[in-house]
N, C-alpha and C positions, 0 to 999 in steps of 0.2 A: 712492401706495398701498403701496410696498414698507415703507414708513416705519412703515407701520399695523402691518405683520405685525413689524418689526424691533424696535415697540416693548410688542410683546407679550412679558410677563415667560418665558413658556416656549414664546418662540420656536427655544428649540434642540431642543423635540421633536418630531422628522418630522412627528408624525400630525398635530398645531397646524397645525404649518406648510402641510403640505398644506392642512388644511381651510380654514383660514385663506385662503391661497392662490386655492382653486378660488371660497371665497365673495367674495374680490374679485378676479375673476377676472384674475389676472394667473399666471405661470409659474413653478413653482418655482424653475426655472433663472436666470429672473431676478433670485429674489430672492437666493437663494445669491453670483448674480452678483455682484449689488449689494453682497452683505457682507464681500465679500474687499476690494472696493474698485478689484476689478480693471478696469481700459477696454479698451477692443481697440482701436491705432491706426488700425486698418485698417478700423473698422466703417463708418463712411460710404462708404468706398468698395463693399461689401460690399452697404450697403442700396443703393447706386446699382444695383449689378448686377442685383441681386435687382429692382428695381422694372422697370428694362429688361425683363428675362427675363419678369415677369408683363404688361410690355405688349402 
């Protein structure tokens, strides 16, 4: 989904992105995420926690 919003030609204006965004309902922060390219090494262990903590 982030690819949909990434490959929208004025994906670098907020208000696109947002709507964009909310209509496939995924997070802006995601997609921002996504476009640095940045990973978090730590994130699996992070979701692990997180799934613990909600059980």
């Amino acid at each position: 989904m982030i690819c949909l919003v990434a490959q929208s030609k004025a994906s670098t204006d907020r208000a696109v992105v947002k709507r964009l965004c909310r209509t496939l309902s995924i997070g802006r922060s995601s997609y921002y995420r996504g476009r640095r390219g940045r990973t978090d090494p730590d994130l699996a262990l992070r979701d692990q926690i997180h799934r613990l903590a909600l059980s």
